[in-house]
C-alpha positions in Angstrom: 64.9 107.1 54.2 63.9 103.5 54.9 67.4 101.1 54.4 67.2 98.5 51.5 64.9 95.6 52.2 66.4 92.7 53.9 65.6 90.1 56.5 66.6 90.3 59.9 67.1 87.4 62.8 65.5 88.5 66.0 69.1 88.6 67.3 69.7 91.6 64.9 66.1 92.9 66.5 67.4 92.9 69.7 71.3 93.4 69.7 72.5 95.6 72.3 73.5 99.2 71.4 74.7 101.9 73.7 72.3 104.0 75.0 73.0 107.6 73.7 71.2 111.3 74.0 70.4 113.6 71.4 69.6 117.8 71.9 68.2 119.1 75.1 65.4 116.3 75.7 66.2 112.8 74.2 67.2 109.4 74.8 67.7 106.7 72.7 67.7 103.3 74.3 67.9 99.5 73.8 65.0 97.3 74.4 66.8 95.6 76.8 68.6 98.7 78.8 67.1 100.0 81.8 66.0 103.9 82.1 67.3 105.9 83.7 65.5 107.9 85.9 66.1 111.7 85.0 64.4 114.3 82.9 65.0 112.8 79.6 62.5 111.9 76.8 63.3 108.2 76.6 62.8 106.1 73.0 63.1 102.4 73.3 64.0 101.3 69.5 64.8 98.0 68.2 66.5 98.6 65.2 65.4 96.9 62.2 64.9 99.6 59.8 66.3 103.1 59.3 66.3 105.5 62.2 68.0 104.6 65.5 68.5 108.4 66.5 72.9 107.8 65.1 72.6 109.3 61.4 72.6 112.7 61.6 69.3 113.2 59.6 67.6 111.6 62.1 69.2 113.3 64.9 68.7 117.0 63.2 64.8 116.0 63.0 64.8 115.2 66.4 66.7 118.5 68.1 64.2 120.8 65.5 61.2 118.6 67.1 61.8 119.3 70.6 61.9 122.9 69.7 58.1 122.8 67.7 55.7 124.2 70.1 53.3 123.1 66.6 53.8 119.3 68.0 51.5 119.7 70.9 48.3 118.2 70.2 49.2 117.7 66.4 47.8 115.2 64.1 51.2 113.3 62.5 52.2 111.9 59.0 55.3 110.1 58.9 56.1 108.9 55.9 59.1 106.8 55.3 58.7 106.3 58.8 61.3 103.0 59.4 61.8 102.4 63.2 59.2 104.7 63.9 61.1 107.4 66.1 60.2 110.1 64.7 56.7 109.9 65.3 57.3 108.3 68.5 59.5 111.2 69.4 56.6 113.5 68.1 54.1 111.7 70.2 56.3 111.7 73.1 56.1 116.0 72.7 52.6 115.6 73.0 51.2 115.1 69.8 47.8 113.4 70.0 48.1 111.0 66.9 50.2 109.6 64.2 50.1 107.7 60.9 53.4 105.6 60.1 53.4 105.1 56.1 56.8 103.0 54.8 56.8 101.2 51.6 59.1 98.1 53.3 56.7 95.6 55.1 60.4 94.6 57.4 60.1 98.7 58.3 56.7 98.3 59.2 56.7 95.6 61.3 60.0 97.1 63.3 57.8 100.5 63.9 54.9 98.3 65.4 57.3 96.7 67.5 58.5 100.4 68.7 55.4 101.5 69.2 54.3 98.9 71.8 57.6 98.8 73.5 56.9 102.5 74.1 53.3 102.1 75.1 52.2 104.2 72.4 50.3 101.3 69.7 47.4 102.7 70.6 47.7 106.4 68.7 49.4 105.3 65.9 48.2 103.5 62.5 50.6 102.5 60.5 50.5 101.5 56.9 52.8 98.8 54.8 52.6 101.4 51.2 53.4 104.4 49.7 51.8 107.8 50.5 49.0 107.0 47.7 47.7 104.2 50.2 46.4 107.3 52.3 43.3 109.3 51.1 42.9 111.3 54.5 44.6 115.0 55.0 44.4 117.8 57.1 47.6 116.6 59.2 49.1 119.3 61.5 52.6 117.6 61.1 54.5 116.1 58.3 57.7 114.2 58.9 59.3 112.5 55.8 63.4 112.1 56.3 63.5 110.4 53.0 65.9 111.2 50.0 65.6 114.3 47.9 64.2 113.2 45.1 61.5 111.7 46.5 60.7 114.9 48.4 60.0 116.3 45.3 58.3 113.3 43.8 56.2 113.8 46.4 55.8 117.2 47.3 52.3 117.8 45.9 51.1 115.0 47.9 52.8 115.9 50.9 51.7 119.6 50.8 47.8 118.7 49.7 47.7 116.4 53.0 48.8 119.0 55.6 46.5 121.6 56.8 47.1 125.3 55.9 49.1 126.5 58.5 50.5 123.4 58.9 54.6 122.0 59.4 56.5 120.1 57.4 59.8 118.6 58.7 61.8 117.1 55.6 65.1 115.7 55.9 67.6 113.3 54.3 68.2 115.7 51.7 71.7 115.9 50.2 73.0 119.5 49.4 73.0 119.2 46.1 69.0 118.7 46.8 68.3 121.2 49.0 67.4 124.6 46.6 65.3 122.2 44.3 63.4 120.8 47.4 63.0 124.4 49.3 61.8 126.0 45.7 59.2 123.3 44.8 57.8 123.3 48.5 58.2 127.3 48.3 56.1 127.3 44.6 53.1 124.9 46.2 52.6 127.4 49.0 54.5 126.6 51.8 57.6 129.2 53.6 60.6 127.6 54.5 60.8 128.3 58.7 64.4 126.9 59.1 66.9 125.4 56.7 70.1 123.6 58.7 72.8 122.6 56.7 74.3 119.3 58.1 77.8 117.3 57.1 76.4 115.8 54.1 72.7 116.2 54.2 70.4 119.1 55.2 67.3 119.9 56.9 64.4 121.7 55.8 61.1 123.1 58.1 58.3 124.5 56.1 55.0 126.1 56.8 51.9 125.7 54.7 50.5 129.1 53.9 
């Protein structure tokens, strides 16, 4: 769900936001804000690119993550990754790897920036492309918060690239999308887990059979 391409000052890179929580286990914060020093998971994201942790597809992704027992150890695909936080938040869970795939070089560069500011560059690849740049599968988890119709234009790639028995976490999908996205996943073997219906968009987890 990557935002249109545009060019952005390192002011805009770095402007203060407030800090904020999502579910149970999250934190988003600044680059420049100081941690707090409590329980909390906490994501340090320069914004950038789509997905600060404030639009509610990004927020629903995150609350059904921290609830994934399938995230520990997991092998990640994000695709239409933007900022990054969704893998960062996956990695966070205890996922052992993660491949950032985003079509908008600007995206790109912002989740590399993420990455290092949380100490994780070293488990993630990411890619400046569409999902046709990757040839490798067998991913345990499958994050794509990306608009409806490209979930479908890319469900067959999506499902051949995660492991049977694997998850798939797609979001961003408006509710006029969501039976057409469920039924396609549903016809190329995969059972819906969880379906949550948000204000204007909806979230779908899926399990390859």
């Amino acid at each position: 769900m990557t935002e249109n391409p545009q060019s952005h000052s390192p002011d805009q890179l770095l402007s203060s936001y407030p800090s904020f929580t999502i579910g149970e286990r999250f934190r988003i914060l600044a680059p420049e804000d100081q941690a707090p020093r409590d329980e909390r998971i906490n994501l340090i994201i320069a914004k950038g690119a789509f997905g600060s942790g404030e639009h509610e597809t990004s927020a629903c992704c995150l609350e059904m993550l921290e609830e994934l027992p399938q995230v520990q150890n997991a092998r990640v695909l994000d695709l239409g990754s933007g900022t990054g936080i969704l893998a960062l938040a996956a990695l966070k869970l205890g996922a052992a790897s993660a491949v950032c795939i985003d079509i908008n070089p600007a995206a790109v560069r912002t989740c590399e920036r993420n990455c290092a500011l949380n100490g994780l560059s070293d488990r993630v690849r990411n890619i400046a492309g569409s999902l046709d740049s990757l040839d490798a599968g067998g991913f345990d988890l499958v994050l794509a918060n990306i608009y409806g119709d490209l979930l479908l234009d890319f469900a067959s790639g999506l499902v051949e690239r995660t492991r049977p028995g694997g998850m798939l976490l797609l979001s961003g999908i408006l509710w006029a999308y969501n039976f057409d996205v469920r039924t396609c996943y549903e016809r190329l073997g995969c059972q819906v887990v969880k379906n949550r219906m948000l204000q204007e968009f909806s979230t779908v987890l899926l399990q390859k059979g």
